[in-house]
C-alpha positions in Angstrom: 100.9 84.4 59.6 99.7 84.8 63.3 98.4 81.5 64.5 95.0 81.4 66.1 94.3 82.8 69.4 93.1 81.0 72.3 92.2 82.6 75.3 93.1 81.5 78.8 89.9 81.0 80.9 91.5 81.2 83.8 93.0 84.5 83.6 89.8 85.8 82.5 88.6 84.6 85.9 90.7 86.7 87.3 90.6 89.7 85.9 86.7 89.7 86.0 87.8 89.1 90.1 89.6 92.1 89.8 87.6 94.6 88.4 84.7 93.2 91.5 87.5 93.5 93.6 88.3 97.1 92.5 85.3 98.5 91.4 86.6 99.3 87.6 84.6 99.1 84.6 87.2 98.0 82.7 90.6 95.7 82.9 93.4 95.1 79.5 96.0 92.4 79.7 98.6 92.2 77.1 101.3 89.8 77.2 103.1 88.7 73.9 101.4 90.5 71.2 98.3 89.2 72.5 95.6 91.2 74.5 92.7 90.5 76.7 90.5 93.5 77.8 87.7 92.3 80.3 84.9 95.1 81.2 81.8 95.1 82.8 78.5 97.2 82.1 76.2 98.6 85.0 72.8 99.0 84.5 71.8 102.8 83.2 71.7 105.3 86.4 69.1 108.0 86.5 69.3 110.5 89.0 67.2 114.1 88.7 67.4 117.0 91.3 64.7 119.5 91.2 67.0 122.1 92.3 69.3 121.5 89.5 69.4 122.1 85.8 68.7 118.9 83.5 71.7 117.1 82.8 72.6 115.8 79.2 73.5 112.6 78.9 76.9 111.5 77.8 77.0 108.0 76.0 80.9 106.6 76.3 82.1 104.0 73.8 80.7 101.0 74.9 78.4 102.2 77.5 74.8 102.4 77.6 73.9 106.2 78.1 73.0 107.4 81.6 72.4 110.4 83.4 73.9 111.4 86.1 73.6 114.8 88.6 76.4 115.6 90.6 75.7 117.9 93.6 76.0 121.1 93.9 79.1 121.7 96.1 80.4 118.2 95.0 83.8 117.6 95.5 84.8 115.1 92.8 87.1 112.7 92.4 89.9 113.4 89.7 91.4 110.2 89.7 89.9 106.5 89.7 91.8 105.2 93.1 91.3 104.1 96.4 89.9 106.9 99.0 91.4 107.5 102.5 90.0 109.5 105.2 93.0 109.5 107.5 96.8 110.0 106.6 97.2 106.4 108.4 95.1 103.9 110.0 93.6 105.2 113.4 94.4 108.6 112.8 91.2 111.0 113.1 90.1 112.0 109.4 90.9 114.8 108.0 87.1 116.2 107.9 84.0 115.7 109.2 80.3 116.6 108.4 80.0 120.3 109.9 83.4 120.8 110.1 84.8 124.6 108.1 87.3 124.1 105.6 89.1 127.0 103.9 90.5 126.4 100.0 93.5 124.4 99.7 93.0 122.2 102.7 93.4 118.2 102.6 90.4 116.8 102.4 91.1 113.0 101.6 93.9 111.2 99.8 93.3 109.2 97.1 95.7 106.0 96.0 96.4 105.9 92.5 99.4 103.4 91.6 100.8 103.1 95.3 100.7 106.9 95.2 99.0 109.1 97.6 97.4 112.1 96.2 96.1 114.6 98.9 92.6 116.3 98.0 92.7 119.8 98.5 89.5 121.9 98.8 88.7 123.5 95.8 86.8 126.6 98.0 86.4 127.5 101.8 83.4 126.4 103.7 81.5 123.9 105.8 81.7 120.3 104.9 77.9 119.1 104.8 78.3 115.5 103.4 80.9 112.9 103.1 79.8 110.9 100.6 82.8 107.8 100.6 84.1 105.4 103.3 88.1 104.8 104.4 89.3 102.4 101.6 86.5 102.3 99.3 87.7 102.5 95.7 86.2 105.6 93.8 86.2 106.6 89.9 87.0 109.6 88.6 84.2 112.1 88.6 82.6 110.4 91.4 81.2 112.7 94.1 83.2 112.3 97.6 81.8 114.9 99.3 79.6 118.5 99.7 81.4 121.7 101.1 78.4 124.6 101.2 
């Protein structure tokens, strides 16, 4: 028989810190048999493009439903991570707005588990839009920038 659970306030503090911190929905902490998963709800985001077809909106477990259009030309994040512009700190970026980018070239690196995962341009083109900042943390899907 299991004896009652009792939850530590004080690590819940801190993992609500850390999701503010890192700009996750969701945190899980398990540590002897017992877990703690903290999460956090945004409010429901509507977006609509004349341009662009109607999205459908796509409830997640434990989510309110919300719709979302991604650009077209988006280059999306595939990872949730922290963005970088640069290879270091006060290198130049890698691109700017205007500049012409063939397929395959680094566009940004994203941090995923201390490990850097270079961006590679999906298609050649112009960049039109950066869309993220050097360090900000991004989740997957989330547009990071436009190449027209």
């Amino acid at each position: 028989m299991m004896g009652k659970f009792k939850p530590d306030d004080d690590l819940i503090r801190r993992l609500a810190a850390l999701l503010e911190e890192t700009g996750l929905s969701e945190i899980e902490y398990e540590a002897n048999g017992q877990r703690i998963r903290v999460g956090r709800q945004e409010a429901p985001v509507a977006a609509w493009m004349p341009t662009a077809p109607q999205p459908a909106a796509v409830p997640m477990p434990g989510t309110a439903p919300s719709i979302e259009v991604v650009p077209t030309g988006a280059v999306t994040s595939p990872m949730v991570g922290t963005v970088y512009t640069a290879s270091e700190p006060g290198s130049p970026p890698f691109v700017k707005v205007g500049d012409t980018v063939s397929e395959g070239q680094t566009l940004l690196i994203i941090e995923a588990m201390k490990v850097m995962n270079p961006l590679a341009s999906p298609a050649a083109g112009k960049v039109t839009r950066i869309m993220v900042t050097d360090g900000q943390p991004v989740e997957f899907g989330e547009p990071l920038l436009i190449i027209e």
